[in-house]
N, C-alpha and C positions, 0 to 999 in steps of 0.2 A: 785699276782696282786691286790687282795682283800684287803691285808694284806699293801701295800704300797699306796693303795687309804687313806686307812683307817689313817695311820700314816701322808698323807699328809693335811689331812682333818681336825685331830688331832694338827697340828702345824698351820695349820692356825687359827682355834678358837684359839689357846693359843697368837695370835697376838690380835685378838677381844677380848678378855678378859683381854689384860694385856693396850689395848687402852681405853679399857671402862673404869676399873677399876681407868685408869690416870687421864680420861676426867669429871670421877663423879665427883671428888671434888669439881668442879665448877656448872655439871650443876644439881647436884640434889637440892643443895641450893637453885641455883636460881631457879627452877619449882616450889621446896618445896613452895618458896615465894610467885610464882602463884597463886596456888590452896587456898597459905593461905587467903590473899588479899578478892580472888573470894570470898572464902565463908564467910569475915565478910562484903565485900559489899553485898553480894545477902541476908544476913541476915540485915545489920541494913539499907540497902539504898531501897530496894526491896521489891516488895510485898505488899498486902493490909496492913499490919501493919508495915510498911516500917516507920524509923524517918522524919519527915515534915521539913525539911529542907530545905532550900532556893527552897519552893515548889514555882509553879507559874502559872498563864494561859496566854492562848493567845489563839486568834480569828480566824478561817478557810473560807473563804467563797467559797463553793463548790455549782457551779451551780445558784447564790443569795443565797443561804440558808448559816447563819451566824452559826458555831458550833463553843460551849467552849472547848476548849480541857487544860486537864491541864498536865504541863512541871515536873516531876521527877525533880528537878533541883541538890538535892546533886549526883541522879541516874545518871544524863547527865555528872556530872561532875567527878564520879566517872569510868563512860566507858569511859569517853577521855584521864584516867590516864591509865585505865587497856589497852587500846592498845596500847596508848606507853609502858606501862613494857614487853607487848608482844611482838612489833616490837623490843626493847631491845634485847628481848630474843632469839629472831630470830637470830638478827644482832651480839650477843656473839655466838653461837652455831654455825653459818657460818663461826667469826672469828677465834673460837677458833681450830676447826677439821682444815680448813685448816695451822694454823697457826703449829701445832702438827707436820701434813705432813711433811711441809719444815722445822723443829725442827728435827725429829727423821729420817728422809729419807735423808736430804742434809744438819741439820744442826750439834751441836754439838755432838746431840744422835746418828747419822748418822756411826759414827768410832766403836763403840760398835755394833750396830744392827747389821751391816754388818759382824761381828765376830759369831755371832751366827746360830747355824745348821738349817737356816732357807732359803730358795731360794727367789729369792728380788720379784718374782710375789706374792708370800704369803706375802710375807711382804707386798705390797702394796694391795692385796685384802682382807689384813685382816682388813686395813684402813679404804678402800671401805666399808667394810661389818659393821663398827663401825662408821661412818659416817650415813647410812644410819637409822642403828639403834637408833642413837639418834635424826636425824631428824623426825621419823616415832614415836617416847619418846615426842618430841618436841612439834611434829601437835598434838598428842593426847590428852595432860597434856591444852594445850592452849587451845583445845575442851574443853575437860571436865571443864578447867575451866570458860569457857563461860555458859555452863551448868551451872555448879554452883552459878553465878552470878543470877541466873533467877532462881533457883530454889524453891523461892517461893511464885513466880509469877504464876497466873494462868489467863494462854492466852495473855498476854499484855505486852507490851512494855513500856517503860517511853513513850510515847506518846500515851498510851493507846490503839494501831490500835492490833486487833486481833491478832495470829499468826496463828493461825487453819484458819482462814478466809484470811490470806493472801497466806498460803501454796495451799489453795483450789483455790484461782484467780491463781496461780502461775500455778497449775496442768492444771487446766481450759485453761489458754492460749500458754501454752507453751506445752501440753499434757506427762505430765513427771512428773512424783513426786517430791515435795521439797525437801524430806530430802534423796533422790536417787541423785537427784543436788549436795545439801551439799556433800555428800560424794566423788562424782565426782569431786567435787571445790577442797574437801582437798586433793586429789591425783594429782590434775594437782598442788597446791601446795606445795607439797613433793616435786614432779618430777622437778622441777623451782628451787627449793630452792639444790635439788645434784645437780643440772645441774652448779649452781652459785661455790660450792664446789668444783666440779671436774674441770671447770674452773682454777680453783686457785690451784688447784694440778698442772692443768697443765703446767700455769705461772710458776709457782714455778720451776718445772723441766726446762723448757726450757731458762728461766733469769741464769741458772746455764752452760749454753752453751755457755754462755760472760762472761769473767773474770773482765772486767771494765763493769761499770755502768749500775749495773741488776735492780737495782729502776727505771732509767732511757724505761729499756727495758719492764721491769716488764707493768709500765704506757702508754708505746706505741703500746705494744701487744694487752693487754688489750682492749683500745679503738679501734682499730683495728677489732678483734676479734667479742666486741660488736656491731660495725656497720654492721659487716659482719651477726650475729646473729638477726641482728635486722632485717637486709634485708631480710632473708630468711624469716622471720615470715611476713615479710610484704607480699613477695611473694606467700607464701601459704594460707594467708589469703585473699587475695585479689582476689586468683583464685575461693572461694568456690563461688557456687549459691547458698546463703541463702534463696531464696526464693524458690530455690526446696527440699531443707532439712524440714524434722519435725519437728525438735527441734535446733535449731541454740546454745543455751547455749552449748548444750550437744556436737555438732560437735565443735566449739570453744572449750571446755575442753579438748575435745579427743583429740585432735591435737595438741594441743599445750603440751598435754601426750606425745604422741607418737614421735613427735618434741625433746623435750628435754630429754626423754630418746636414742633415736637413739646418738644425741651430745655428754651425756654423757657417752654413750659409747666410742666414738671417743676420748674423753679427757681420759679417763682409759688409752684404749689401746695406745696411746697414751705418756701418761706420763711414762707407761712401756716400752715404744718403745727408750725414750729418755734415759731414767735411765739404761736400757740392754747396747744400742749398743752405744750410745753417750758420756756417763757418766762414762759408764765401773766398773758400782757397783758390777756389780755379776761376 
């Protein structure tokens, strides 16, 4: 029993490993580029010794009282590139794992895989597990590249406003640590982003249960699906009494956690449900 746990556990990492190993060649480049990026802006755009480049101010009036504030200006222009390269980055890593799925499970790779000493749940949770892996690669590299961006800044923003004193107002009125939030944020952002993935797994499997016009079906499920997804977030959101919770960020996180991994599961099991009995893969 030990010994066929062990062997099955075995062949399923050899699915994550040999999905990873496909899927790097694209995204270790692009992170690579990330990180590179971060760190020659947080070195030459950044920082007390930051280059003065299309530097500039502008006027605040807070309460009658007039304050100069001055504008980072290559810094402002440099983070409105760095989050598009990120949204990019995003937007290739969602395209690309699901695009793999319906490649290797239903498309040309599909006639080989299915030949191999492997059961089609391992095959497809090995997807899952290589999926996940690189969105959890993904959040972290786009972190740390933020990090990087700032790192040799001390306390400030391109618009100079504290950060230590904004995490303090943050904790103050919301009674919760800032950077317990942040981490909060990037899990309910993980969980959003497999939710969007296993989605598209599951399209995928089920456009495969019409022989004419799965683009067509593909696009109508879809919207479908996402109204139906949209309603229930509306529904549970609407039912909370925020004003008898502590901390409202943190219940909005959590739920919309707990929301799109319950879904995501239903798309797994799901997509295996289609591919066993519908498809007649295995």
């Amino acid at each position: 029993m030990l010994n066929k746990a062990k062997s099955s556990m075995g062949k399923l990492f050899t699915v994550v490993k040999y999905e990873i190993l496909n899927t790097s060649r694209i995204f270790v480049p692009l992170y690579s580029v990330l990180v590179i990026v971060s760190l020659l802006g947080g070195f030459l755009f950044y920082g007390e010794n930051s280059l003065p480049i299309l530097n500039g101010q502008y006027t605040m009036n807070i309460n009658g009282v007039e304050t100069v504030k001055t504008i980072n200006g290559m810094g402002f222009l440099f983070g409105s590139v760095f989050i598009i390269l990120t949204t990019v980055a995003f937007a290739i890593t969602l395209f690309l794992l699901i695009s793999r799925f319906s490649k290797s499970m239903l498309g040309d790779e599909a006639y080989l895989n299915m030949t191999l000493p492997l059961t089609l749940g391992q095959q497809i949770w090995g997807r899952v597990i290589c999926s996940f892996l690189w969105v959890i690669s993904c959040s972290t590299i786009i972190s740390l590249a933020s990090a990087f961006i700032h790192f040799r800044k001390k306390g400030t923003t391109i618009f100079n406003i504290n950060y230590s004193d904004f995490a303090a107002r943050f904790a103050e009125y919301y009674g919760i640590n800032f950077v317990w939030m942040i981490i909060s944020l990037l899990v309910t952002v993980i969980c959003l982003i497999m939710t969007f993935i296993f989605f598209g797994f599951f399209i995928s499997a089920l456009s495969h249960l019409f022989k004419k016009n799965r683009g067509i079906t593909k696009i109508f499920m879809s919207v479908i699906l996402f109204i139906v997804y949209c309603n229930i977030l509306r529904y549970v959101f609407s039912s909370i009494d925020y004003k008898a919770v502590n901390c409202a960020p943190m219940v909005i996180t959590w739920t919309l956690t707990g929301i799109n991994t319950v879904i995501s599961l239903i798309y797994i099991f799901s997509t295996q449900f289609i591919l066993v009995t519908k498809l007649n893969l295995e």
